[in-house]
N, C-alpha and C positions, 0 to 999 in steps of 0.2 A: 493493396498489394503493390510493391516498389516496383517498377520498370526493371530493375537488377534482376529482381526476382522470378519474375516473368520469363525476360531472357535465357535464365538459367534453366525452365523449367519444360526447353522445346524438346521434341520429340524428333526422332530423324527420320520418319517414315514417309515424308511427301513425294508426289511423286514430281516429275519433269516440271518446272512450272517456264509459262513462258512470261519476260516482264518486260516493260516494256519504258526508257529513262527517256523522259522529254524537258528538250533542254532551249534555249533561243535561239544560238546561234554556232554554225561551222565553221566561223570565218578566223576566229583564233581560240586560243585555248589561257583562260584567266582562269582563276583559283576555283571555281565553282566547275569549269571545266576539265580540268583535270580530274577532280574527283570523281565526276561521270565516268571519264577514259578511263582511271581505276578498277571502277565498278566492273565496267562492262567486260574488263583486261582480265580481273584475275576474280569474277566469280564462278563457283562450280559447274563449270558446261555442262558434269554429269549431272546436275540436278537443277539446271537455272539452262534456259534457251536466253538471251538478252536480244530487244532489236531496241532503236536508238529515231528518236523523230525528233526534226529542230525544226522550228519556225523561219530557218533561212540560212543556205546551202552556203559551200564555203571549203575550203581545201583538207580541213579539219575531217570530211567527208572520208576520204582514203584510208585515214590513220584506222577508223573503223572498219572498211572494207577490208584493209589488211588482213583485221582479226578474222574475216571470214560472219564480222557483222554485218546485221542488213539496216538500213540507212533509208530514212524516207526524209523531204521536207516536203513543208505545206506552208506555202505564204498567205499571209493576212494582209489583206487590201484595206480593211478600213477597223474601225473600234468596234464591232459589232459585227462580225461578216461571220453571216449564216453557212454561206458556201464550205469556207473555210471548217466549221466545225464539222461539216458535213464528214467533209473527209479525212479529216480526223477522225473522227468514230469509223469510219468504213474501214479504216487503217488498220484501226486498233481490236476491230470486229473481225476483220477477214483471218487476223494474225493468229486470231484467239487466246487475245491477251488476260490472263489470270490479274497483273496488278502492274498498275502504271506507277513509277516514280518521280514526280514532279520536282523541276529544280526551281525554284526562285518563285514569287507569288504570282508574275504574269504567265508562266507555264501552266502554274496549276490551275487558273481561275479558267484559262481555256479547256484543260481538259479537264475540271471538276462537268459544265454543261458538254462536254463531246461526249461524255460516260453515262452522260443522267440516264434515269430508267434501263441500266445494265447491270451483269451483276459483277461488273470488273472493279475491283477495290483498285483504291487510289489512298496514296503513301507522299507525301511533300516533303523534302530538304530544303531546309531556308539557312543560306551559307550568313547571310547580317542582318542588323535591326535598321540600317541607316534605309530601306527602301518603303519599310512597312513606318518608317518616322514620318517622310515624309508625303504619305498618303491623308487625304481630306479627311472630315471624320465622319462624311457619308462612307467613303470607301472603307474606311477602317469597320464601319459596322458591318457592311456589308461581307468583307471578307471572315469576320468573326461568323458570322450567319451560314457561309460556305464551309467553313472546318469544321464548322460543327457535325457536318454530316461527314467528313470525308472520316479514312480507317488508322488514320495515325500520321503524327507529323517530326521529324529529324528535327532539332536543334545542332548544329556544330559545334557548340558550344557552349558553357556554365549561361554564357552573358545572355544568348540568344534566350536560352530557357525560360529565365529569370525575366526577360524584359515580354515574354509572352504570358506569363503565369500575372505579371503586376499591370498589366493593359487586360487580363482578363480574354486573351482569345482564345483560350485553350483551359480545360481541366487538366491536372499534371498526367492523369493517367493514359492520356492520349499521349502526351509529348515525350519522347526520347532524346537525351543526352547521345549520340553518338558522334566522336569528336572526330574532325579529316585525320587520313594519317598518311604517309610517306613511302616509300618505300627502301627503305635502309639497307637493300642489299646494290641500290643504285648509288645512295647519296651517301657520303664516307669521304674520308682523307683524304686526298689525293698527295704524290711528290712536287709540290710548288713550282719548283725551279724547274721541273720536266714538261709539268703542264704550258707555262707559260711561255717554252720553247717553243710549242706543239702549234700554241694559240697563236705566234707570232708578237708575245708580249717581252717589252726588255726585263729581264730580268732581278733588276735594282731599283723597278719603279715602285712607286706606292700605291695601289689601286683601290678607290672605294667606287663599290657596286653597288644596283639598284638592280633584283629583278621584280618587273611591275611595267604589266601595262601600263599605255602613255595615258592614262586618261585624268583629268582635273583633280579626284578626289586621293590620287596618290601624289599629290605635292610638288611634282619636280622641280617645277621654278625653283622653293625654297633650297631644295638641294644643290640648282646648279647656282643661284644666288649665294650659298655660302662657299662651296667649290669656287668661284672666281675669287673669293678674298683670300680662300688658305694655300691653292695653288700661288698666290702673290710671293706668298712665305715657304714656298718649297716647291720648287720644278721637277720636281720627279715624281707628283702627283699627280695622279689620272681618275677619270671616273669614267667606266662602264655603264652602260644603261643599258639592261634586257628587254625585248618586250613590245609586241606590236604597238603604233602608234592610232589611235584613236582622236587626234588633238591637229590632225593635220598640218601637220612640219613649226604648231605653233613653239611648242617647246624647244627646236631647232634653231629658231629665229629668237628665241630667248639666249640660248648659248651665243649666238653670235653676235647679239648687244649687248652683250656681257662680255667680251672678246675672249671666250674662254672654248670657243669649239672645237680649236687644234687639239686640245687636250681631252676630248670627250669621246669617246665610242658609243654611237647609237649601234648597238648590235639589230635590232630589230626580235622577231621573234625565232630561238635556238631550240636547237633539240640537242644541243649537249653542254647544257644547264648545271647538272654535274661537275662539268670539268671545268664550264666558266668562274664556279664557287671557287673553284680550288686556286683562283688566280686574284681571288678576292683576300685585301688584306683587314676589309672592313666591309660590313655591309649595312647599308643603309633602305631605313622604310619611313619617309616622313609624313606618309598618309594622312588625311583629314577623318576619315572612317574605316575601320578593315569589317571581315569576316572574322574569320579565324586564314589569319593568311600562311599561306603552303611557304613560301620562300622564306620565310624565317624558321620554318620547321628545316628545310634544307639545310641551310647553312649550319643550324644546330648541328643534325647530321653530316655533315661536312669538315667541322670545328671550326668555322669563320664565325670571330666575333661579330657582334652586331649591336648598333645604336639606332634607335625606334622612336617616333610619333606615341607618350602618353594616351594613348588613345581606347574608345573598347573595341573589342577583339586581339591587338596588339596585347595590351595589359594583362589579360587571360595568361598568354602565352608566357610573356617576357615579368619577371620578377627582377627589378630594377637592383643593377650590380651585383646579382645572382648567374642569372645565363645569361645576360644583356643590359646594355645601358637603357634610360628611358628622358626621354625629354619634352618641355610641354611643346604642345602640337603649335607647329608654324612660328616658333619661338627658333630664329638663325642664330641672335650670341648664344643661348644657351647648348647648342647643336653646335657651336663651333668649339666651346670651351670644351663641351665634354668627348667631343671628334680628338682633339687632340691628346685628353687624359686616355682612351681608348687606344688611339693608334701608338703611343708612347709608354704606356704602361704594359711592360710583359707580364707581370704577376696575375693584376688584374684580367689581360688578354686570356692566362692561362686557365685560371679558375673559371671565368662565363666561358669557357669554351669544353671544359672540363665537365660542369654543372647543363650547359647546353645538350651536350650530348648524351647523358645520363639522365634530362626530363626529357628528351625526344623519344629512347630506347623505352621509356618508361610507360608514356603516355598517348604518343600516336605511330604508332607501328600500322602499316598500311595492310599488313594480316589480320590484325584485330577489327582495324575498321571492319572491312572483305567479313570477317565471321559474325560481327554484329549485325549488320545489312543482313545476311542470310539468313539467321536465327528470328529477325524482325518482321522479314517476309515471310517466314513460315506461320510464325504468329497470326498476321492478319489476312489469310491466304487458311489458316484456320487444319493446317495438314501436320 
């Protein structure tokens, strides 16, 4: 029986459930984060209670309390720390949590033992393959061993599926396909020339964007590496950078031995992400490894073209001179040649923006996500 099939075939009579999203950290909000905040934003209060546990507290805290969610963290002192599970399960016992949603595999592997001998189902989201690659091949067995008991596990996507079903941790009828989605009544057109008033941007400049945490595996050198040669070639070039720094001002000190920092905006991390798109004339992701990354969903959403990192999870999304450019990973002349056929070609600009927007509408709609998640839990929750 197909996962499709299943899905389609829930009943609506459950009653309140409470569930309960554990995630690692408060301290910012990356692509696996936001879809949490998602979650917990817009599922059915009438029939879903949500509370929110992270491994290490962080300002990200508030944006839940807002919602009038309740918020616990519990720190881990060492690789094994009993205490720590301890309360975790008290946590999660006191709450009378129906089903925990695990995000990434170090969240789950803690609460698969803070649950054991209960009768709270456990549900795992695994946003990429590059964390479970680079796992030993004790651990790799070892977490096979642990899924095997838990009550179902999210893919974000095709790639993720696929690289679970050919390494063999999973039978497919555990694994669901349910892909992130966006929220398309946030992310849209905006009028260019009024945003970029607003933002304090000149108006005639050329801006390419990056939003993406500061951290290694999203490439920036490469980008402000080839940013210094083509700003060479056009001064009304700028690049943006969204997105908490993780990399400790190293990146910073890249732009400035590159003498290119006058021209660069570290935004750090924004909550109006939205309108930054809208000031983008290109957007750039030259990643070494993604998920299924959200900011390219945006900008689709948004009709900012985009040129991208070859890479999996990127390639999922981006169908090369369709809704975006693709280029090979960490390859600068070819990122430079085609930055330029991109930012100079309006045809081209109009059809990937055209085509962008119409696989976003199509494929991750942040309501459909929200409906799948709930028809999932009722599944394994068994109501």
């Amino acid at each position: 029986m197909s996962n499709k099939y299943i899905l389609n075939k829930v009943t609506s009579n459950c009653e309140k459930t409470k569930i309960c999203l554990v995630v690692w950290t408060l301290k910012g909000m990356g692509g696996s984060e936001h879809v949490v905040y998602e979650i917990v934003r817009k599922i059915n209060k009438a029939k879903y209670t949500p509370i929110v546990v992270s491994f290490d507290d962080g300002p990200v805290r508030s944006m839940y309390e807002e919602l009038g969610v309740k918020v616990y963290t519990v720190s881990k002192m060492k690789k094994f720390d009993y205490h720590f599970l301890y309360k975790l399960r008290r946590i999660l016992i006191s709450e009378n949590i129906k089903i925990v949603n695990a995000h990434h595999i170090g969240p789950f592997i803690n609460t698969f033992f803070a649950i054991s001998f209960t009768d709270i189902k456990l549900l795992v989201t695994e946003h990429s393959v590059w964390q479970l690659e680079e796992l030993s091949k004790f651990k790799k067995y070892f977490i096979k061993i642990l899924l095997l008991k838990t009550n179902g596990f999210i893919a974000v996507s095709k790639q993720i599926h696929k690289y679970l079903i050919d390494n063999k941790y999973l039978i497919k009828d555990k694994i669901f396909v349910l892909p992130n989605g966006i929220d398309l009544k946030k992310f849209k057109k905006m009028d260019k020339i009024s945003i970029r008033k607003k933002l304090g941007f000149d108006v005639n400049l050329k801006i390419i964007g990056i939003v993406a945490n500061i951290r290694q595996e999203k490439n920036h050198k490469m980008l402000i590496s080839a940013f210094s040669r083509l700003s060479k070639e056009d001064e009304r070039l700028r690049l943006v950078i969204v997105g908490l720094d993780f990399m400790n001002g190293e990146i910073q000190r890249y732009a400035e031995d590159k003498c290119v920092s006058s021209k660069i905006y570290f935004m750090g991390e924004r909550d109006d992400v939205p309108e930054l798109l809208n000031t983008f004339d290109v957007l750039c992701l030259p990643s070494y490894y993604e998920g299924l990354p959200l900011s390219l969903l945006e900008a689709m959403a948004s009709e900012v073209p985009i040129i991208a990192a070859n890479v999996i999870g990127i390639n999922e999304i981006i169908t090369n001179y369709k809704n975006g450019i693709l280029f090979p990973v960490n390859n600068e002349e070819e990122f430079i040649k085609l930055f330029n056929i991109i930012l100079c070609d309006n045809n081209l600009k109009k059809k990937i923006t055209i085509q962008g927007l119409e696989y976003v509408k199509r494929n991750h709609d942040l309501d459909l996500m929200i409906n799948n998640y709930e028809k999932l839990i009722k599944i394994i929750c068994n109501c």
